[in-house]
Backbone bond lengths (Angstrom), bond angles and torsions (degrees), N, CA, C in turn:
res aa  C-N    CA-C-N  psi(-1)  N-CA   C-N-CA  omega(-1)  CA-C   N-CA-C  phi
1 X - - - 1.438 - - 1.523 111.02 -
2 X 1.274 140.35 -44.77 1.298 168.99 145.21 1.693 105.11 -13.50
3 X 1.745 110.20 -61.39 1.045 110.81 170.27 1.293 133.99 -52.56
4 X 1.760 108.85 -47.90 1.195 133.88 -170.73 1.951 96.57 -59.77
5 X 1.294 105.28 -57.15 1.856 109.01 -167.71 2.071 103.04 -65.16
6 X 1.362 108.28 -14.49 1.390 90.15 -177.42 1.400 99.73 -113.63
7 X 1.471 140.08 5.22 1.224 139.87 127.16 1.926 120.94 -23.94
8 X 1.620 77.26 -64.36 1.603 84.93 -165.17 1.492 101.60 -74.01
9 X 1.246 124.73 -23.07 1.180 122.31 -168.89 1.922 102.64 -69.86
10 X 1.403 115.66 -55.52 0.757 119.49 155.38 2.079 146.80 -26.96
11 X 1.487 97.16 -54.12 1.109 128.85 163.72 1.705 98.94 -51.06
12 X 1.450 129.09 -70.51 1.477 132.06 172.28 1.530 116.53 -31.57
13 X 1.105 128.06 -64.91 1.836 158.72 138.76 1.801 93.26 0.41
14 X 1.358 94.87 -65.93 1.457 93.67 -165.36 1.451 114.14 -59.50
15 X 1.357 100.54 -54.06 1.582 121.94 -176.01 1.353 110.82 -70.70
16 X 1.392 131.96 29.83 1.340 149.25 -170.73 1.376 104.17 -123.78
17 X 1.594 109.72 -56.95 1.531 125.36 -171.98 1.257 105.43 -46.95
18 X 1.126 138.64 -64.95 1.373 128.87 -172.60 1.328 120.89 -55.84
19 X 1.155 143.55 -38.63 1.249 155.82 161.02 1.990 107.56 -36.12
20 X 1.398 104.89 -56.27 1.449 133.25 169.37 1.537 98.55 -45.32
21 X 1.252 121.52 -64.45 1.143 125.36 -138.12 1.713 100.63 -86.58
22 X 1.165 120.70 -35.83 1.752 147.81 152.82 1.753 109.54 -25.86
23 X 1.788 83.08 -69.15 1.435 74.98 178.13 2.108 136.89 -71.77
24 X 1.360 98.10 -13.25 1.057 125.41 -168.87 2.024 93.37 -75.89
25 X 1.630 102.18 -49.58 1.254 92.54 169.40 1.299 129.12 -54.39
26 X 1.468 108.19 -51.47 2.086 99.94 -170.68 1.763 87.98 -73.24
27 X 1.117 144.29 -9.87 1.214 111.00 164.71 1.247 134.35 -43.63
28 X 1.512 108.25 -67.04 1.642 137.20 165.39 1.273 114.97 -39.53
29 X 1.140 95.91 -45.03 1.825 95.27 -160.64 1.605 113.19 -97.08
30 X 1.909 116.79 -32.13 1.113 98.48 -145.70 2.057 85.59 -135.77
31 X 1.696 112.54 -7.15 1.570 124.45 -169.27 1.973 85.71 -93.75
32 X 1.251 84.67 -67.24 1.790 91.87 -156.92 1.311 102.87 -57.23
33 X 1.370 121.69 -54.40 1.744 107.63 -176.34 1.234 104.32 -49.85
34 X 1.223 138.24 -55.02 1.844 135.44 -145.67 1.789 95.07 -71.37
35 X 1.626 120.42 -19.73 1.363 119.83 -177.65 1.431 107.72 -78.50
36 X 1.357 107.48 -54.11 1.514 99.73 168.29 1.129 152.98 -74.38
37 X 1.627 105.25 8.41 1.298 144.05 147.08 1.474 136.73 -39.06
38 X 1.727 83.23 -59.14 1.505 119.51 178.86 1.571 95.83 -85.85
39 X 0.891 143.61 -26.53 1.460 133.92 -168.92 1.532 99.97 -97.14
40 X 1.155 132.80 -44.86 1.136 133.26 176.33 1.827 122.45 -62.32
41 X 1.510 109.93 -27.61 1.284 128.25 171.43 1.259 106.35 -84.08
42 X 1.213 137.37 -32.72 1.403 127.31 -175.54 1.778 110.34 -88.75
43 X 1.716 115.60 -21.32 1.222 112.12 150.50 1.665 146.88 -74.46
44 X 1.885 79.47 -13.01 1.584 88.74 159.64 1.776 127.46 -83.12
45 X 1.577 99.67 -28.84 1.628 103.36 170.13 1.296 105.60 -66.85
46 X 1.630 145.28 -44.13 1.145 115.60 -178.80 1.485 118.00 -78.38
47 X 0.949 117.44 0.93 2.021 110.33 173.00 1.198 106.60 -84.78
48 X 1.413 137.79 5.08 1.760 132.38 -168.23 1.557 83.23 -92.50
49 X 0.965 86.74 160.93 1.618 114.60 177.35 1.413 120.29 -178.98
50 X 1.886 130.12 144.38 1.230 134.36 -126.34 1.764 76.46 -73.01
51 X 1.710 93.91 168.02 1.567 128.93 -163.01 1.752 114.45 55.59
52 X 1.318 106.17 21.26 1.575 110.84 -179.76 1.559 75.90 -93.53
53 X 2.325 101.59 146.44 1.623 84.65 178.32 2.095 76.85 -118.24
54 X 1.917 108.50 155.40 0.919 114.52 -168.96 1.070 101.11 -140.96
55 X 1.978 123.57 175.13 1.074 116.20 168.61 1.126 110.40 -148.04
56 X 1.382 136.02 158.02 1.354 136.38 -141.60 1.573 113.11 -119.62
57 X 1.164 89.47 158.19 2.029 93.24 -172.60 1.476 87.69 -45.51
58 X 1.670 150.80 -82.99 1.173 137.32 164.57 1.641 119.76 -0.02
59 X 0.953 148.91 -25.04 1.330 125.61 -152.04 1.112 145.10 87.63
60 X 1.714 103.01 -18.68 1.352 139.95 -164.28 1.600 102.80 -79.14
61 X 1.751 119.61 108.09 1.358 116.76 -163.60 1.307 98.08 -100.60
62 X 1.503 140.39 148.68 1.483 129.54 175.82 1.897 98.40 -173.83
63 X 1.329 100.56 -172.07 1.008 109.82 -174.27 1.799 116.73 -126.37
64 X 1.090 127.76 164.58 1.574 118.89 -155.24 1.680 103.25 -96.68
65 X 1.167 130.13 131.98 1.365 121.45 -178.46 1.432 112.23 -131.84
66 X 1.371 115.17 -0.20 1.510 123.30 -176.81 1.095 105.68 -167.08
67 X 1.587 129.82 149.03 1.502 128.67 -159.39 1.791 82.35 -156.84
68 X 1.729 111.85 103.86 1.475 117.65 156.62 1.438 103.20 -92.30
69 X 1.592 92.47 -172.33 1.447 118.32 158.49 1.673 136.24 -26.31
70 X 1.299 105.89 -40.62 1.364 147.64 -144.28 1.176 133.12 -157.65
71 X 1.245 106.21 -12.34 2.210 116.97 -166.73 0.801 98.34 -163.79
72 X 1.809 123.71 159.24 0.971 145.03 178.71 1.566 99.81 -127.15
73 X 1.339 109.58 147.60 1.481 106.78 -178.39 1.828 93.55 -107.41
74 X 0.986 138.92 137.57 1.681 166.67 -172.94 1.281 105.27 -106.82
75 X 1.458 119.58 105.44 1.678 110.07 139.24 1.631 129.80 -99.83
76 X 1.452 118.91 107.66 1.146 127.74 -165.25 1.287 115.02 -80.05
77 X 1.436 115.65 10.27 1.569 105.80 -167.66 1.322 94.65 120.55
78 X 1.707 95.70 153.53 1.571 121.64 -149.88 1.193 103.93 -28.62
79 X 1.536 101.89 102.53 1.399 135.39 150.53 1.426 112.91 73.07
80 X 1.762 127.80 1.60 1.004 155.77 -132.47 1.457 87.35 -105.02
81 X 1.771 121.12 111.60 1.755 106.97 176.90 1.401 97.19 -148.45
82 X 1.543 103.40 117.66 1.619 125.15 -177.99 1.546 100.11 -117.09
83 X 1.600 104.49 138.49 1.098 142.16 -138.16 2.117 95.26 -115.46
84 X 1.271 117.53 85.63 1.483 129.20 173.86 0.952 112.21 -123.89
85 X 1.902 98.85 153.59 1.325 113.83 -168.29 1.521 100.48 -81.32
86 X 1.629 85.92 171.04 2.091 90.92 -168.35 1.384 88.45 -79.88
87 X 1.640 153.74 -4.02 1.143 112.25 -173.42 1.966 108.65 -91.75
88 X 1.472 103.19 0.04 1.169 114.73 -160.43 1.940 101.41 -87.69
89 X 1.363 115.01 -9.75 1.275 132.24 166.13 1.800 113.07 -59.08
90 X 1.379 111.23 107.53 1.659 99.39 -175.92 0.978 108.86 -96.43
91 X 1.538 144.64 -38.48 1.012 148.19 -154.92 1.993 123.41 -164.43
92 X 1.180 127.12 145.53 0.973 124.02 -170.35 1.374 112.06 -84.94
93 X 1.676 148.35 102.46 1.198 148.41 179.94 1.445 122.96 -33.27
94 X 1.477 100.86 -47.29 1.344 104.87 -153.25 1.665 94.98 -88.22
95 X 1.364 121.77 -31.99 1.432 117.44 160.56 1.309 132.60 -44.33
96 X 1.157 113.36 -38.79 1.857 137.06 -174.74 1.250 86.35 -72.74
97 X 1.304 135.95 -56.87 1.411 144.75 -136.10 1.788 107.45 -84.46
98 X 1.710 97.76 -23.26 1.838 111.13 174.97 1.328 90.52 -88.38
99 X 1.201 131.82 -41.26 1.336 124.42 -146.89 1.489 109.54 -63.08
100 X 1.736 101.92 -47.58 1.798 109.61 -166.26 1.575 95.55 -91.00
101 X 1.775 130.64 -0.71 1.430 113.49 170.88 2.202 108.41 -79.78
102 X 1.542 87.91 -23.86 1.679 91.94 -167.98 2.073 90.75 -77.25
103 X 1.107 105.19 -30.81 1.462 102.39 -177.03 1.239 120.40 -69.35
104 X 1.681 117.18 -38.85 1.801 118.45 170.94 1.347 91.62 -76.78
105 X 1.678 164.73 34.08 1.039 142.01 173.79 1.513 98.80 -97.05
């Protein structure tokens, strides 16, 4: 009888592991990267500062002319200056712009 209850007990254990083991994956692979993503992007919005030139989840390419609380003011061209939030900032221009000159070298 003994055998039979730590069989099944066992048997449960097993049929657990996979479930365990699932979650352990999207941790690794698909939780932790997207965090250090986000942590790494939100340390890149606070290092911009005006004459950094950037471009925005939009597409919208410009250059930095005011740095609040919360927004960055953008001049995209002649004389043209729109007013976005820092999370709407995707990427730094002038970085991209070293990156693919050191890469065609």
């Amino acid at each position: 009888m003994n055998t039979v209850l730590l069989q099944a007990a066992g048997g449960n254990l097993m049929s657990f592991l996979p479930m365990v083991l699932i979650i352990v994956v999207f941790y690794f692979f698909m939780i932790r990267p997207q965090m250090k993503k986000q942590k790494d992007h939100k340390k890149y919005i606070e290092e911009l500062g005006v004459n950094s030139k950037v471009v925005t989840t939009a597409g919208i390419h410009g250059r930095i002319v005011e740095v609040s609380d919360t927004t960055f003011l953008v001049d995209v061209g002649s004389g043209v200056k729109i007013r976005f939030d820092k999370s709407a900032i995707a990427l730094d221009a002038s970085k991209a712009a070293n990156n693919t000159e050191k890469s065609a070298s």
